[in-house]
C-alpha atoms as an extended CHARMM CRD file, in Angstrom:
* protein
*
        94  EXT
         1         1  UNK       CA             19.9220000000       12.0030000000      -32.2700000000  PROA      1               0.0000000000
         2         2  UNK       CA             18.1490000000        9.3690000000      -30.8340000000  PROA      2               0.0000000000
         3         3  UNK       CA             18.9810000000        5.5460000000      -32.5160000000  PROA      3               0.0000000000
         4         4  UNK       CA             16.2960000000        3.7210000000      -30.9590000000  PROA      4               0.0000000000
         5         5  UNK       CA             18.4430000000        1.7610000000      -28.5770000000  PROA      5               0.0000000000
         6         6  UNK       CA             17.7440000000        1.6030000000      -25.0210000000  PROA      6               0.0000000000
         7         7  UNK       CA             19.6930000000       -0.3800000000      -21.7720000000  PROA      7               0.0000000000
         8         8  UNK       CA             18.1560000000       -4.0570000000      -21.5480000000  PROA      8               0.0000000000
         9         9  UNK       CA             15.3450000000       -3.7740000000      -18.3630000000  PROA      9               0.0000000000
        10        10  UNK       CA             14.9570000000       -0.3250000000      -19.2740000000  PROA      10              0.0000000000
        11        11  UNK       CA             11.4060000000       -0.8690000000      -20.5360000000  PROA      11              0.0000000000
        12        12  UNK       CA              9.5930000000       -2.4410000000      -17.6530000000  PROA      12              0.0000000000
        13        13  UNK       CA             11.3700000000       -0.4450000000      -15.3780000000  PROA      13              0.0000000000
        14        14  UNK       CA              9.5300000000        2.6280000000      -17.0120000000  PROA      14              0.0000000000
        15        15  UNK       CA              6.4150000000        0.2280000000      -17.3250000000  PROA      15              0.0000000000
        16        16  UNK       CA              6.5560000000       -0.4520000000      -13.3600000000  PROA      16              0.0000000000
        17        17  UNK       CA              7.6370000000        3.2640000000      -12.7650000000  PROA      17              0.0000000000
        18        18  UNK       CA              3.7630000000        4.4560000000      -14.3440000000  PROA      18              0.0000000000
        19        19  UNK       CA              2.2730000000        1.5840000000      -12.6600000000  PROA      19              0.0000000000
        20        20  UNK       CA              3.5050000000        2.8190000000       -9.6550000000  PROA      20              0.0000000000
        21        21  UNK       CA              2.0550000000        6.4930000000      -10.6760000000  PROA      21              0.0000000000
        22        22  UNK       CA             -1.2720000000        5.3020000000      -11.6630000000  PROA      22              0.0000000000
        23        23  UNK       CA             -2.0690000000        3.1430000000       -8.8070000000  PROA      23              0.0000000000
        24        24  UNK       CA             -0.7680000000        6.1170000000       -6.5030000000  PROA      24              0.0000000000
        25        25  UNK       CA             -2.9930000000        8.9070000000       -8.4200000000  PROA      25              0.0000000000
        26        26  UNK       CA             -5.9390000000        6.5730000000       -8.4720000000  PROA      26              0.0000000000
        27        27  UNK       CA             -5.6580000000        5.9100000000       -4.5200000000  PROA      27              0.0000000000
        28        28  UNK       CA             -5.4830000000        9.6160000000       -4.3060000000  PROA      28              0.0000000000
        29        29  UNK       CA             -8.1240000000       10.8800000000       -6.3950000000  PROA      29              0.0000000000
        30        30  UNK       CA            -10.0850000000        8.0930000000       -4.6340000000  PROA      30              0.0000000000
        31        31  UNK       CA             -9.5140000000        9.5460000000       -0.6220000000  PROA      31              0.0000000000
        32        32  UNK       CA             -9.8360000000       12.8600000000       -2.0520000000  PROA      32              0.0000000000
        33        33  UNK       CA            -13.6200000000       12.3970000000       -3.7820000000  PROA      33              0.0000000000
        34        34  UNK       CA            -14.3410000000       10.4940000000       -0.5100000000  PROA      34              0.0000000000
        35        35  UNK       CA            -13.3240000000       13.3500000000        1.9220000000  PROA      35              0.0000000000
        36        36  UNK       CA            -14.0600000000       16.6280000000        0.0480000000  PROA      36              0.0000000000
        37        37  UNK       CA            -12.7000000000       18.8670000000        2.5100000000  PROA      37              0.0000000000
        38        38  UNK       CA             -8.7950000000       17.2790000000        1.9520000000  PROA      38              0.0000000000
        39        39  UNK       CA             -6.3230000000       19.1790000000        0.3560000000  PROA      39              0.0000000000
        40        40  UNK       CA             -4.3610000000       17.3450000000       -1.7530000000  PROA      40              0.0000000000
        41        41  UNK       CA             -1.5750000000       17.3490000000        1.2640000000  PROA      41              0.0000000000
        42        42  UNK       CA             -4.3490000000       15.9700000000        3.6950000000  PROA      42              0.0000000000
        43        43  UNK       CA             -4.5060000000       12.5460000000        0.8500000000  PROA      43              0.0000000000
        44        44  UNK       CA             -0.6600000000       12.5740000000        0.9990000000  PROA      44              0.0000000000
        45        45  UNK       CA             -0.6690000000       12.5790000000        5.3260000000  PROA      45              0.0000000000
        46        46  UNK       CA             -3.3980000000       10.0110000000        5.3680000000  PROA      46              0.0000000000
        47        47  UNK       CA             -1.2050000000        7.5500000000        3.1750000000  PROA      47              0.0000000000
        48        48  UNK       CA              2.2580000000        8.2940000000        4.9810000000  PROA      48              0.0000000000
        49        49  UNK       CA              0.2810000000        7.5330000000        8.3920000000  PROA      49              0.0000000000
        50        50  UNK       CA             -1.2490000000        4.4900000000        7.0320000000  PROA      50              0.0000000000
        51        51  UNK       CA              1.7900000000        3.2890000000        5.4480000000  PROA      51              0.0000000000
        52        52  UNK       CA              3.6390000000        3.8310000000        9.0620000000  PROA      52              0.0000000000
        53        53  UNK       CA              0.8810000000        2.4090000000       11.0660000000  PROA      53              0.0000000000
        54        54  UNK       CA              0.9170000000       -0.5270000000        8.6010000000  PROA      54              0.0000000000
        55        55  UNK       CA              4.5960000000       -1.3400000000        8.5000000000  PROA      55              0.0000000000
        56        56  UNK       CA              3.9920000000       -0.9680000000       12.6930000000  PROA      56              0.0000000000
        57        57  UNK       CA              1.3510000000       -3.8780000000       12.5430000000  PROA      57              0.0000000000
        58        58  UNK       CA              3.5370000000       -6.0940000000       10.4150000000  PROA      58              0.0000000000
        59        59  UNK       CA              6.6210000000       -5.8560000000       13.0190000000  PROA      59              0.0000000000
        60        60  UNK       CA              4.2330000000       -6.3050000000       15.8470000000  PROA      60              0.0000000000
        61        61  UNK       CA              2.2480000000       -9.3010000000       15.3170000000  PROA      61              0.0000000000
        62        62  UNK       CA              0.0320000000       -9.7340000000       17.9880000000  PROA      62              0.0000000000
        63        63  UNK       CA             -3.2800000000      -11.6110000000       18.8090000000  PROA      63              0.0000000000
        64        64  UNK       CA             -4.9550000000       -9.2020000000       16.2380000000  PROA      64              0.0000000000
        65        65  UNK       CA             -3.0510000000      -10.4330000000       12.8450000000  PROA      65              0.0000000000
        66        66  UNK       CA             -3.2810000000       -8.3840000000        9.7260000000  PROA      66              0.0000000000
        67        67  UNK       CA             -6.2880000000      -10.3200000000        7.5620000000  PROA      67              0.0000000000
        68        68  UNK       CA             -5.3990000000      -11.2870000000        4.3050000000  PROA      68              0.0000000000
        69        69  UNK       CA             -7.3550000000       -8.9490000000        2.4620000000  PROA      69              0.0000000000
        70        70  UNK       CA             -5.2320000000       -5.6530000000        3.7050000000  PROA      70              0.0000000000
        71        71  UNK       CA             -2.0310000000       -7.1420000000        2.4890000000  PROA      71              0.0000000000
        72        72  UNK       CA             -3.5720000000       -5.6780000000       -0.7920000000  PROA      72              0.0000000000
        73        73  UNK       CA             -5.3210000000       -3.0230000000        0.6620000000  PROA      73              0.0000000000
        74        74  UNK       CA             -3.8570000000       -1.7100000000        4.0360000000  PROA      74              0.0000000000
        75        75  UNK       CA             -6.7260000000        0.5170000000        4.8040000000  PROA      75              0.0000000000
        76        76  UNK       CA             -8.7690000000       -2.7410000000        6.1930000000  PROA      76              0.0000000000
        77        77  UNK       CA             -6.7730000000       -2.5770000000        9.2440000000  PROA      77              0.0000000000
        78        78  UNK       CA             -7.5560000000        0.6280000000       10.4360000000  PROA      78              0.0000000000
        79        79  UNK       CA            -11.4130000000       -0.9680000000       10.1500000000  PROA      79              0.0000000000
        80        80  UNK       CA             -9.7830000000       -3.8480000000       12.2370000000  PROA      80              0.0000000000
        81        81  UNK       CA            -11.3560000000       -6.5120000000        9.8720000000  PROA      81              0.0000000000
        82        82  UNK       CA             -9.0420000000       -9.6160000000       10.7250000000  PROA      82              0.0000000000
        83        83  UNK       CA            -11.7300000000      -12.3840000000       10.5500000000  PROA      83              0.0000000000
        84        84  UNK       CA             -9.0970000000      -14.7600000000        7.7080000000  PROA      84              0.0000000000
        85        85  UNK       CA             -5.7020000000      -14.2820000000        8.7620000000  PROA      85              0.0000000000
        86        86  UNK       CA             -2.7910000000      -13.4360000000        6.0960000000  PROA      86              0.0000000000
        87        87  UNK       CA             -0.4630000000      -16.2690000000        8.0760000000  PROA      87              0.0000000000
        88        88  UNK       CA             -0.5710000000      -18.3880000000       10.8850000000  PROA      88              0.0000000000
        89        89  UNK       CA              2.1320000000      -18.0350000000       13.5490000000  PROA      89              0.0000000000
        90        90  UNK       CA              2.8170000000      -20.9570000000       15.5010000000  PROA      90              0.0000000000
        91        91  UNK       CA              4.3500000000      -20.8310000000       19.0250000000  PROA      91              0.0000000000
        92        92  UNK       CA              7.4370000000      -23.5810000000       17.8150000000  PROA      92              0.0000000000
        93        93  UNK       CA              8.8010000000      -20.4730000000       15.1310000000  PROA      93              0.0000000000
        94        94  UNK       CA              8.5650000000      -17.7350000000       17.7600000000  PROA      94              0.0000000000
């Protein structure tokens, strides 16, 4: 029978876990109203690709930086919006 107890972190781990959920249902629901003819598996391709093709842009910083708006919402660079910069590189770190 269950006492109650539970292992310390437990808690917000579960709390993160259904933020997690939410915020990935929500950005589904969200490309599926916006492209009616997706399947379900067309939402899940379209964020794998952008995930990849963000995680490319972040290893290959270029003269086109990420802006710092798609650090929050990666779709912005696929509309290559990068008129504020998330960071400045300067030629003494490279």
């Amino acid at each position: 029978m269950h006492q109650g107890g539970h292992s310390f972190g437990l808690r917000q781990l579960i709390q993160h876990l259904h933020t997690y959920y939410i915020t990935t249902i929500h950005a589904l629901a969200h490309d599926l109203k916006g492209n009616p003819n997706w399947k379900i598996a067309d939402a899940f391709e379209h964020k794998s690709r952008l995930y990849v093709h963000f995680l490319y842009r972040l290893r290959h910083y270029d003269d086109n930086p990420l802006c710092a708006d798609s650090l929050l919402l990666p779709v912005l660079i696929l509309q290559n919006r990068f008129e504020k910069p998330a960071w400045q590189i300067t030629k003494e770190f490279e």
